[in-house]
C-alpha positions, 0 to 999 in steps of 0.5 A: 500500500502507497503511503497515506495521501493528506487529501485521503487521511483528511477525508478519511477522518472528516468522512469516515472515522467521525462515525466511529461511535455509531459504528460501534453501537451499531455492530453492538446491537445488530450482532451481540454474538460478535465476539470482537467489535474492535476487530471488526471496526478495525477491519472495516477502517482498513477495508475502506481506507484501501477503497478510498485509495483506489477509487472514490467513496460516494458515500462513505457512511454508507460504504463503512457501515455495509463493510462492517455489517459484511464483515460481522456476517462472515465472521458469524458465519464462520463461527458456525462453520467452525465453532472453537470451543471453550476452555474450562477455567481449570483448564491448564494453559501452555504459556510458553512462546518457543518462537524465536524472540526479538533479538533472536530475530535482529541476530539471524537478519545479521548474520544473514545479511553479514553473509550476503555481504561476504558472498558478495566479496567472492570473485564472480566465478567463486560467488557462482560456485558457491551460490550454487553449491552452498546455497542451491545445494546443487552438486559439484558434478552437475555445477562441472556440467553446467559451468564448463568447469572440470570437478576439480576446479568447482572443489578448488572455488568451493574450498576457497570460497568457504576458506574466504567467507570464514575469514570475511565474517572472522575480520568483520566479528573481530572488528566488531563492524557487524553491520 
């Protein structure tokens, strides 16, 4: 999505969102089963932001509350499609997130981006090389076939491929220029 256009966020505000309080009582009342009004009017913003973007709303009130009122149908219906059923209270819970954390992340895109870099600094022929060997896992025979190259030269970029990416990364941690 392009960045917000002024003459868009003024009309979305002047047009759109000053209806914020009737949407909400409106999707209270015509559907109490909706377990979450705050998505659904959330959902509704963005659904009618992106159509502004894209095309003029002639009514905007309209539009929003036929979005939202579209919106608490499907989700009612996929409730009876698909009922989650509830937990008792007692019901013992996992809370543990083994997903990788922040700076498990920030840490990974580092290194990744480290070692692009020293790919990068590999001469051409040894950065094909080892692109496809390392990265592809393609095997040294068929990057022979593919490249002209005899077995022993594919050997010979991958050895010193990894020998110059190893102390790429060994000058750049010790140098402590980690990008």
């Amino acid at each position: 999505m392009k960045p917000p256009d002024s003459e868009n966020a003024r009309w979305f505000c002047r047009e759109v969102h000053r209806h914020d309080t009737q949407l909400r009582s409106y999707l209270r009342g015509s559907f109490p089963s909706v377990p979450d009004v705050e998505d659904l009017v959330q959902e509704s913003y963005l659904r009618v932001w992106k159509t502004c973007t894209a095309r003029p709303i002639q009514s905007a009130k309209s539009f929003l509350f036929a979005v939202a009122r579209h919106l608490a149908i499907d989700t009612l219906r996929r409730e009876i499609a698909s009922p989650v059923s509830r937990l008792p209270d007692d019901a013992p819970l996992s809370v543990l997130d083994d997903s990788p954390g922040v700076a498990e992340v920030a840490c990974t895109r580092e290194e990744i981006a480290l070692l692009a870099q020293a790919l990068l600094d590999l001469p051409p022929r040894c950065r094909e090389v080892m692109l496809l060997r390392q990265i592809e896992g393609v095997p040294q025979k068929e990057i022979a076939r593919r490249l002209g190259l005899s077995e022993l030269t594919v050997q010979t970029h991958v050895v010193n491929g990894l020998h110059r990416v190893e102390e790429f990364m060994r000058r750049r941690v010790d140098g402590r220029r980690v990008p």
